[in-house]
C-alpha positions as CSV (number, residue, x, y, z in Angstrom):
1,X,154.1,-85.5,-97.1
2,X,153.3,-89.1,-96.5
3,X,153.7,-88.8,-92.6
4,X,151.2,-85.9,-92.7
5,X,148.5,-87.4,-94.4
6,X,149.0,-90.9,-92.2
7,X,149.1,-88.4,-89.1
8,X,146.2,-86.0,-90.4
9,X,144.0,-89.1,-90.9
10,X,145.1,-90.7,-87.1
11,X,144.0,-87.6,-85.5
12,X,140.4,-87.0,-87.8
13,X,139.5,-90.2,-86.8
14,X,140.0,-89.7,-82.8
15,X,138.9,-86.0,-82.9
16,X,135.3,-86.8,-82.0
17,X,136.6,-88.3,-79.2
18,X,138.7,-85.7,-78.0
19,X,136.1,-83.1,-78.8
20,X,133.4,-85.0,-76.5
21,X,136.0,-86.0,-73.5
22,X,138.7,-83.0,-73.6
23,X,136.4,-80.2,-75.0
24,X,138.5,-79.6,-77.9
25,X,137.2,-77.6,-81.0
26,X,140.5,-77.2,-83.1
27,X,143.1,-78.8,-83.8
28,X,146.2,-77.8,-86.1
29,X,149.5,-79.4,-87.3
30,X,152.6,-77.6,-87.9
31,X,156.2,-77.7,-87.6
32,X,158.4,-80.3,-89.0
33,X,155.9,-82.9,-90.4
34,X,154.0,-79.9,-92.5
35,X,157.6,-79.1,-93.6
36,X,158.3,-82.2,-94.8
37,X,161.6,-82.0,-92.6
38,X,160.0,-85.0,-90.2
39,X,162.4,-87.7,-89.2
40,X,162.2,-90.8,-87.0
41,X,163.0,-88.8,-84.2
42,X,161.1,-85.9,-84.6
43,X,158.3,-85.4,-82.3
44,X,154.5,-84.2,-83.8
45,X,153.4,-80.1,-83.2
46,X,149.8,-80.1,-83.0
47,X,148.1,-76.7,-81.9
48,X,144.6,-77.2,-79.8
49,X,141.9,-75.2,-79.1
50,X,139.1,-75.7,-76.4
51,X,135.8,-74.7,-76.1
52,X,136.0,-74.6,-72.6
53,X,138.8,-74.3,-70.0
54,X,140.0,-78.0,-69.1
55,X,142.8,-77.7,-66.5
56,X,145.0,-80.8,-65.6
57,X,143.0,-82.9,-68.2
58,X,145.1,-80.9,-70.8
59,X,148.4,-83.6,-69.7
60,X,145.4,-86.5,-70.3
61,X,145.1,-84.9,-73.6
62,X,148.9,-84.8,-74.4
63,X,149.6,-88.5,-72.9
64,X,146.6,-89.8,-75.1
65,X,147.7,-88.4,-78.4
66,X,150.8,-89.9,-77.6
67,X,149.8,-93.2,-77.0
68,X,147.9,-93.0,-80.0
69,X,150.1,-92.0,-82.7
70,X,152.6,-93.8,-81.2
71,X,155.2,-90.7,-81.2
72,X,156.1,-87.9,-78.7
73,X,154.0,-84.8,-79.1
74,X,154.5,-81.0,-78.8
75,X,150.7,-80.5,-77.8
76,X,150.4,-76.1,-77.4
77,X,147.1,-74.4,-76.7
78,X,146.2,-71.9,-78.8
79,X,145.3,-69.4,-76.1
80,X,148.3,-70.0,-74.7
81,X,150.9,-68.9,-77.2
82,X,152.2,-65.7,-77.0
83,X,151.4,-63.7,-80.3
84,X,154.4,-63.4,-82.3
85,X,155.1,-67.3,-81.8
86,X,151.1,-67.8,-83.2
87,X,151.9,-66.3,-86.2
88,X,154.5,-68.3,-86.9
89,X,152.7,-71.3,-86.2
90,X,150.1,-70.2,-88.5
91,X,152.4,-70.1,-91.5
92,X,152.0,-73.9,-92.4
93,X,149.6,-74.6,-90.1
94,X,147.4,-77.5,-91.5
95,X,143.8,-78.0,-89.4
96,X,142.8,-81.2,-88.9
């Protein structure tokens, strides 16, 4: 749980940022660091929303979270994940 709150508190710090520059109005983690399964070599599932559409800059979105927690990430937009794999996502799902 200690990698969560370390991640949760990177990414609540940034997220004005990101909501100004990428247009984002959610953002979610899930998958092996809500589990408490994460690992040194486990990469970091964040869901994100948008309040408008914003194309290519969604790779400049992925490449900056990267950079800034320092660990590959499994960036999926919410509108674009087919329903049955949303609910699952949803299950632990922790917004940020």
């Amino acid at each position: 749980m200690n990698h969560l709150l370390s991640i949760k508190k990177q990414l609540e710090l940034i997220k004005p940022s990101l909501m100004s520059r990428y247009y984002v109005s959610e953002l979610g983690l899930f998958g092996s660091v809500v589990r408490n399964d994460f690992s040194g070599e486990s990469d970091i599932d964040i869901l994100v929303d948008f309040s408008q559409p914003i194309g290519i800059e969604f790779i400049d979105l992925a490449e900056e979270l990267e950079t800034r927690l320092k660990r590959k990430v499994d960036l999926v937009s919410k509108k674009g994940v087919k329903p049955q794999y949303l609910k699952t996502i949803q299950a632990d799902l922790i917004y940020v």
